[in-house]
C-alpha positions as CSV (number, residue, x, y, z in Angstrom):
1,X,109.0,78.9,107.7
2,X,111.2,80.4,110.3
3,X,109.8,82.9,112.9
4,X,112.6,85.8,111.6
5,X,111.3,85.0,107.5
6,X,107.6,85.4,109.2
7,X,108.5,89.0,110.7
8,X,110.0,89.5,107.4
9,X,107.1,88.8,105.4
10,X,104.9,90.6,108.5
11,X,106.8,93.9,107.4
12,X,105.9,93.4,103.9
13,X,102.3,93.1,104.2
14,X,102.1,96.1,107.1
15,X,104.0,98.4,104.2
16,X,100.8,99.2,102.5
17,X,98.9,99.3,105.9
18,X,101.2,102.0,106.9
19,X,101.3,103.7,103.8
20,X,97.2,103.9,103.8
21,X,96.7,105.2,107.2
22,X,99.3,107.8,107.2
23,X,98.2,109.4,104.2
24,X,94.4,109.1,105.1
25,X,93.8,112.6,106.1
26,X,89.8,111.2,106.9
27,X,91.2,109.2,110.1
28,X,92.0,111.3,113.2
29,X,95.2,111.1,114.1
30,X,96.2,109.5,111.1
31,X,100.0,110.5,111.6
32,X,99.9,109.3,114.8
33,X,98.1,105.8,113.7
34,X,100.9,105.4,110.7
35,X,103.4,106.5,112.9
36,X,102.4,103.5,115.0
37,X,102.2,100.6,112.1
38,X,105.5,102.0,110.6
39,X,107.5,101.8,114.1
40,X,106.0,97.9,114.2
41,X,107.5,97.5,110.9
42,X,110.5,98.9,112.0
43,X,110.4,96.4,115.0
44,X,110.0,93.8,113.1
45,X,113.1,94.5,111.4
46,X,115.4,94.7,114.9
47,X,113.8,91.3,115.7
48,X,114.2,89.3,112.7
49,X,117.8,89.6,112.6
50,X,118.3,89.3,116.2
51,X,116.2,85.8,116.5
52,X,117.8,84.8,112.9
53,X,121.6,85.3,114.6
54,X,120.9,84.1,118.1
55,X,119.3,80.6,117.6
56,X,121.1,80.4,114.0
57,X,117.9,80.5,111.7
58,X,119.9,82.5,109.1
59,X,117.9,81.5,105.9
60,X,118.7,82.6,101.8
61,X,115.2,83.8,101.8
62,X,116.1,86.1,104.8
63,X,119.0,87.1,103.6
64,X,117.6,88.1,100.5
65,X,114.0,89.0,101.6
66,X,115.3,90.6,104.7
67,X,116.9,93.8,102.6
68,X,113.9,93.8,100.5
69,X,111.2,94.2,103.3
70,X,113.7,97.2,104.9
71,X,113.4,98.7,100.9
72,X,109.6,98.3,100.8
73,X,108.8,100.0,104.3
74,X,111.4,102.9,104.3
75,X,110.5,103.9,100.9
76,X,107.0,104.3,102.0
77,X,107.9,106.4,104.5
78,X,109.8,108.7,101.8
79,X,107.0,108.5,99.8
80,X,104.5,109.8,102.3
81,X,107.1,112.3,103.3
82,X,107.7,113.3,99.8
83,X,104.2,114.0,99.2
84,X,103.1,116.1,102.8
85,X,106.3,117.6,101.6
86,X,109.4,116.8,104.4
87,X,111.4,114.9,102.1
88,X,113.1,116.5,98.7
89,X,112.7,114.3,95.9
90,X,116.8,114.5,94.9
91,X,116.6,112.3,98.6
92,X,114.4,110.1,97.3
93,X,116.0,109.6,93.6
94,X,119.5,109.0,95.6
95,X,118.1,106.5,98.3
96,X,115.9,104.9,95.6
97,X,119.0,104.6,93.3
98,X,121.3,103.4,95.8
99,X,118.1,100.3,96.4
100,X,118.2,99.6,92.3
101,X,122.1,99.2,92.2
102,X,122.4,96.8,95.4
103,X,119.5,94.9,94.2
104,X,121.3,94.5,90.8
105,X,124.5,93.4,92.6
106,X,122.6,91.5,94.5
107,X,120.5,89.4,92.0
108,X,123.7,89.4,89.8
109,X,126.0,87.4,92.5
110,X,122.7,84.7,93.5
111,X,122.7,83.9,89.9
112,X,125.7,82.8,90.7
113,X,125.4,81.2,93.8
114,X,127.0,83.6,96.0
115,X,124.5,85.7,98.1
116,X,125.9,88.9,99.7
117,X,124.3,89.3,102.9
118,X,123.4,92.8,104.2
119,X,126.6,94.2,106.1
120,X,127.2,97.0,108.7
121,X,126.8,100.1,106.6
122,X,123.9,98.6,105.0
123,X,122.7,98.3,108.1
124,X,123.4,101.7,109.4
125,X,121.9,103.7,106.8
126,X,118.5,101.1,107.2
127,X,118.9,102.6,110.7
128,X,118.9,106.1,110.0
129,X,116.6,106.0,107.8
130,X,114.0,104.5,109.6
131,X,115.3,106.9,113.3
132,X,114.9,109.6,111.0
133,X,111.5,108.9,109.5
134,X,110.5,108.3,112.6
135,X,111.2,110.9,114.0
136,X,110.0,113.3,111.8
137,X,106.1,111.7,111.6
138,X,106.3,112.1,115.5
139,X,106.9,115.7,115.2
140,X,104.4,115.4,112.4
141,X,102.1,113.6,114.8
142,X,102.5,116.3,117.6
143,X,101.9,119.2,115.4
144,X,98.9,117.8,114.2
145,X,97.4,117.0,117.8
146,X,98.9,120.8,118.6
147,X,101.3,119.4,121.2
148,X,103.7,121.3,119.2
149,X,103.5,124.6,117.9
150,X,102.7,124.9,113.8
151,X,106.1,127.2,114.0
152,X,108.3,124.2,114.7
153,X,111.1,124.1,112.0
154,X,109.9,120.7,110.7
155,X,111.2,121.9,107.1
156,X,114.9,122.3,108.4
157,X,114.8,119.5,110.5
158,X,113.3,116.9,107.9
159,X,115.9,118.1,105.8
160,X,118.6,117.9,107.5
161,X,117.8,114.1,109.1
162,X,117.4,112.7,105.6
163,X,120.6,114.6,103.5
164,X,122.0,112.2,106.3
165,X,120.4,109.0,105.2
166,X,121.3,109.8,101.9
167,X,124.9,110.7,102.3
168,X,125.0,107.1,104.0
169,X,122.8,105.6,101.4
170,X,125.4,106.7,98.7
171,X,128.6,105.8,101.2
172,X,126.7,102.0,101.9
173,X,126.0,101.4,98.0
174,X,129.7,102.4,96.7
175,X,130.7,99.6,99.4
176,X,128.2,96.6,98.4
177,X,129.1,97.3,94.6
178,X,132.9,97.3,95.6
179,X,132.3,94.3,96.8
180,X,130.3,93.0,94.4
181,X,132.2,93.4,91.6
182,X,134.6,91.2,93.8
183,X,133.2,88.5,93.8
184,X,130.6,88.6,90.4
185,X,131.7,87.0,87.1
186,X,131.0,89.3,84.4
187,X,131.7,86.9,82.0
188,X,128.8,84.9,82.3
């Protein structure tokens, strides 16, 4: 196995890792701890690809396992959000249903031998979404060690940061099902 499907699988298994610490209220500086493994996920993400182009260790399991890692961490981290209450469930229900669909289009063109490989809107909203979450369990973080007043319009600003993801989440999964339905027999 390739170094960029090992930093791959690496995200996968810190997922739950992340998911644990951050919501464990027990832990000092919990949000501060999550914030930490989830940015290391997020890492892991930049470098994957960026190895997997550069020596040309482009894999179908990365490919494929790539988009899927990206799907597990950031929907932790709307998950957690969802549940200290910075992230609206409608986000999570259109970011969660914009996953399903590609995933469908996905696994419907490998069944048939093509693979569509993640492209740059994909990309962009994986980007987004993990700037954004970031930055809102820093400002999470900071409240919590009272570098930052309680009065800090986290509300307004979680909001705001993830209507963004999901606007791109929706724009990103009308373009891989357009270009799906290109290249998928539905006759078979």
């Amino acid at each position: 196995m390739n170094l960029p499907n090992k930093l791959t699988i690496i995200r996968m298994v810190l997922t739950p890792v992340f998911l644990v610490v951050f919501m464990a209220p027990f832990i000092p500086y919990h949000y501060f701890l999550g914030l930490a493994v989830y940015a290391v996920g997020c890492i892991t993400d930049f470098l994957d690809g960026k190895i997997a182009r550069k020596y040309n260790l482009i894999t179908t399991f990365g490919k494929l396992a790539d988009p899927v890692a990206d799907k597990m961490l950031t929907t932790a981290a709307l998950l957690a959000l969802m549940d200290t209450g910075f992230c609206s469930i409608y986000i999570v229900f259109i970011v969660l249903t914009r996953e399903f669909a590609v995933t469908s289009v996905r696994l419907a063109a490998s069944a048939q031998g093509v693979v569509i490989p993640a492209n740059i809107w994909g990309k962009l909203k994986t980007v987004a979404q993990m700037v954004s979450t970031i930055l809102i369990m820093l400002f999470m973080a900071l409240i919590e060690a009272g570098i930052i007043p309680e009065s800090f319009p986290l509300g307004t600003v979680s909001a705001v940061l993830l209507w963004i993801t999901a606007v791109l989440a929706v724009i990103s999964g009308i373009i891989y099902i357009k270009d799906g339905v290109k290249v998928i027999n539905f006759n078979k």
